[in-house]
Backbone as a chain_set.jsonl record, in Angstrom:
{"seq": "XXXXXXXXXXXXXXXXXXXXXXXXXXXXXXXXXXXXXXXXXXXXXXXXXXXXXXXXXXXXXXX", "coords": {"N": [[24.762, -21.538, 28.775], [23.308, -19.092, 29.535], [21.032, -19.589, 29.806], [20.727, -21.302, 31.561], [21.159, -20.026, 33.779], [19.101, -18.205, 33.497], [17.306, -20.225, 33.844], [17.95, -20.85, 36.441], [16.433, -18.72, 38.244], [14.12, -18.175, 37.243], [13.083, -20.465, 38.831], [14.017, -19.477, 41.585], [13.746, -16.599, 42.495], [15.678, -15.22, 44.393], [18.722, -16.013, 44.125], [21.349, -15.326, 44.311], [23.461, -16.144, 42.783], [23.033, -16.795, 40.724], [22.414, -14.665, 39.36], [25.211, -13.577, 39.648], [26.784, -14.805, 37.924], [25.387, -14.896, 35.998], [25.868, -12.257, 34.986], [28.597, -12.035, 34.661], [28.958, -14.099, 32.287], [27.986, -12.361, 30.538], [29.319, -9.874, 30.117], [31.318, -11.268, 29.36], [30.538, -11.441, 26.5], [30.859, -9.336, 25.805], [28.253, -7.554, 26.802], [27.958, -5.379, 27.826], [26.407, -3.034, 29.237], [23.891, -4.88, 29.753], [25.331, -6.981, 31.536], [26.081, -5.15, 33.941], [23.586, -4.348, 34.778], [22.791, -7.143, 36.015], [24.662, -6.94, 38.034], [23.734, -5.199, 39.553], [21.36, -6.191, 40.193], [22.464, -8.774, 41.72], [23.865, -7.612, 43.869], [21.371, -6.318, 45.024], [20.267, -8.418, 46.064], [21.465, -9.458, 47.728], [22.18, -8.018, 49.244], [19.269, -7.733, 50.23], [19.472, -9.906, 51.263], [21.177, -10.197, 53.386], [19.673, -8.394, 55.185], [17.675, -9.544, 55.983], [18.952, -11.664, 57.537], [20.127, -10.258, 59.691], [17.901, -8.893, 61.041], [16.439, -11.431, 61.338], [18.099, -12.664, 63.599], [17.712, -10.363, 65.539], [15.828, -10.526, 66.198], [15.293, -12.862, 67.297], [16.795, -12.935, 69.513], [15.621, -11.146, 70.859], [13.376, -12.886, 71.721]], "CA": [[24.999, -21.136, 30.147], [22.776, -17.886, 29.839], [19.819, -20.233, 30.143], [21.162, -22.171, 32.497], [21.176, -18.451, 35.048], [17.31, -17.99, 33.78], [15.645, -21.105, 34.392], [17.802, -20.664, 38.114], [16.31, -17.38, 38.673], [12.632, -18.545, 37.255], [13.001, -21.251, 40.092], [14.409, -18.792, 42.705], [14.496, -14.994, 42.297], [16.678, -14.719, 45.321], [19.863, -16.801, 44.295], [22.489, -14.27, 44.434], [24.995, -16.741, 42.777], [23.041, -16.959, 39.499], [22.733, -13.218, 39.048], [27.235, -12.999, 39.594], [27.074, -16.114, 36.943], [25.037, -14.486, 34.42], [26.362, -11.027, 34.902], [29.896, -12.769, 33.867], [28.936, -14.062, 31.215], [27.126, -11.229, 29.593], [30.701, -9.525, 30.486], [32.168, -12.164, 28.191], [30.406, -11.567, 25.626], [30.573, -7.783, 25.853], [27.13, -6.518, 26.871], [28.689, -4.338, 29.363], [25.0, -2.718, 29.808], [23.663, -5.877, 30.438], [26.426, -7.167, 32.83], [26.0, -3.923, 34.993], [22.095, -4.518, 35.202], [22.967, -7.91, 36.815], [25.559, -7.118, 38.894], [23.185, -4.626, 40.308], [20.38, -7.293, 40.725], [22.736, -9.858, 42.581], [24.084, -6.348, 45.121], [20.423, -6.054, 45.779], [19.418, -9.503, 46.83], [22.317, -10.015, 48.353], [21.999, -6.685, 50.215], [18.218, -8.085, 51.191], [19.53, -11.64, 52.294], [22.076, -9.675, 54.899], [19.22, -7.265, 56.272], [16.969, -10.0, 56.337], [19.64, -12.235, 58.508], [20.034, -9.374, 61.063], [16.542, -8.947, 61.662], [16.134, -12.664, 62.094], [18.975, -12.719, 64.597], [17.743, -8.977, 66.365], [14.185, -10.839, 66.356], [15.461, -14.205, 67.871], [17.025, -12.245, 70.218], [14.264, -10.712, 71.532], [12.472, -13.572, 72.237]], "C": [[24.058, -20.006, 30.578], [21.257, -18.297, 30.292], [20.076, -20.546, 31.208], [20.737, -21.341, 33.978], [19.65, -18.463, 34.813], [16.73, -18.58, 34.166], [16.407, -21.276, 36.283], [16.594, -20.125, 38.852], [14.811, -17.261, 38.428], [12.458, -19.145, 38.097], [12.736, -20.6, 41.554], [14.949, -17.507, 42.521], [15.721, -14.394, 42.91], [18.073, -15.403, 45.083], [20.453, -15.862, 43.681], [23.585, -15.01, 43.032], [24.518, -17.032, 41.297], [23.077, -15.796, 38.723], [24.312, -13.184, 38.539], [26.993, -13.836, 38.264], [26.692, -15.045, 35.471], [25.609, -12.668, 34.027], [28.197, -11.023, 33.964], [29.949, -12.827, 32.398], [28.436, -12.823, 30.091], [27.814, -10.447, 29.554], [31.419, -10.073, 28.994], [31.798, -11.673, 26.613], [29.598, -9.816, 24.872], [29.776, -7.024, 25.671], [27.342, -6.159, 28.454], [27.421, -4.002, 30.353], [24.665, -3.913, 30.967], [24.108, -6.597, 32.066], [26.248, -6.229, 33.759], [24.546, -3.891, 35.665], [22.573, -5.993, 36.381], [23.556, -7.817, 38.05], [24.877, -6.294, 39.921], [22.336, -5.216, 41.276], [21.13, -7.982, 41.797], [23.661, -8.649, 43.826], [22.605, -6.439, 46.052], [19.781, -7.223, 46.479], [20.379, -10.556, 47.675], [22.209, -9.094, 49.913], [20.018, -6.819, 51.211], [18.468, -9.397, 52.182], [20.162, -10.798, 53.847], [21.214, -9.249, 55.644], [18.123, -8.711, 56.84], [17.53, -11.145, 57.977], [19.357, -11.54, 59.905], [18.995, -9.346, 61.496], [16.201, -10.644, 62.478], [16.718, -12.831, 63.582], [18.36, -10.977, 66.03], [15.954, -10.122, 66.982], [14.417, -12.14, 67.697], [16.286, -13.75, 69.377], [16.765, -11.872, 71.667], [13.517, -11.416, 72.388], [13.04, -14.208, 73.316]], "O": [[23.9, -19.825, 31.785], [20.482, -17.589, 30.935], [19.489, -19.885, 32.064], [20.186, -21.83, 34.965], [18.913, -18.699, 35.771], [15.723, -18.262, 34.798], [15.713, -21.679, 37.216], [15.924, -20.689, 39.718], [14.147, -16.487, 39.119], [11.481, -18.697, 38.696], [11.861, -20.858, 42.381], [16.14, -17.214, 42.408], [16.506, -13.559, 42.459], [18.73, -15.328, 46.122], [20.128, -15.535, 42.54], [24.384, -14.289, 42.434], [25.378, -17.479, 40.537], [23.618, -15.757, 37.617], [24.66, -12.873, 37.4], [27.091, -13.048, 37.323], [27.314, -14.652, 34.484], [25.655, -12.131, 32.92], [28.697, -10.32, 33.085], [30.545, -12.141, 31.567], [28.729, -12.721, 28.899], [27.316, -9.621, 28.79], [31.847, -9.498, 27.993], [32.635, -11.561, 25.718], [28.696, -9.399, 24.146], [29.856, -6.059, 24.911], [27.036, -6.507, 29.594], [27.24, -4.332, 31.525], [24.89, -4.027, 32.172], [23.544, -6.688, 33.156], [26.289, -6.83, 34.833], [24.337, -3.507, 36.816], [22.655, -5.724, 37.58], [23.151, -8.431, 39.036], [25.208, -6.466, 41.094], [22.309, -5.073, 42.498], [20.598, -7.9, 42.904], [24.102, -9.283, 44.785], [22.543, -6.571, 47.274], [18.907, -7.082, 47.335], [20.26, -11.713, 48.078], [22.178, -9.403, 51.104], [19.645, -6.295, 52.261], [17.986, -9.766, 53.253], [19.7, -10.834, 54.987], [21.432, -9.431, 56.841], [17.86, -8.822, 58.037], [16.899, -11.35, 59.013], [18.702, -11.944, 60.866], [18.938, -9.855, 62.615], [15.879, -10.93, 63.631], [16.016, -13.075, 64.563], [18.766, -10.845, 67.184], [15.353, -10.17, 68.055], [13.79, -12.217, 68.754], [16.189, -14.55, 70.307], [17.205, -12.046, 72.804], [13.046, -11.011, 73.451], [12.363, -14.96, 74.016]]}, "num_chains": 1, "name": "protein.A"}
């Protein structure tokens, strides 16, 4: 399954939903560290998808 999250995330840096996945597991299998690095990763590209939305929408807006 831990592969399964990398070759996502080699595909598509931005998929939020493989970050939560692999952050889980790495939870499970009690690399706390680990797990906390992820969970950070899938905050931050979750936290770019939102700003990027608004802008689209402030932009589209505009026009």
């Amino acid at each position: 399954m831990l592969s399964d999250c990398q070759q996502a995330l080699k595909y598509n840096p931005r998929y939020a939903k493989a970050y939560f996945r692999k952050a889980r597991l790495l939870e499970m299998k009690k690399d706390y560290e680990g797990s906390l690095v992820y969970i950070w990763l899938h905050k931050t590209v979750v936290s770019d998808c939102i700003r990027s939305d608004v802008l689209s929408r402030r932009i589209s807006e505009d026009t």
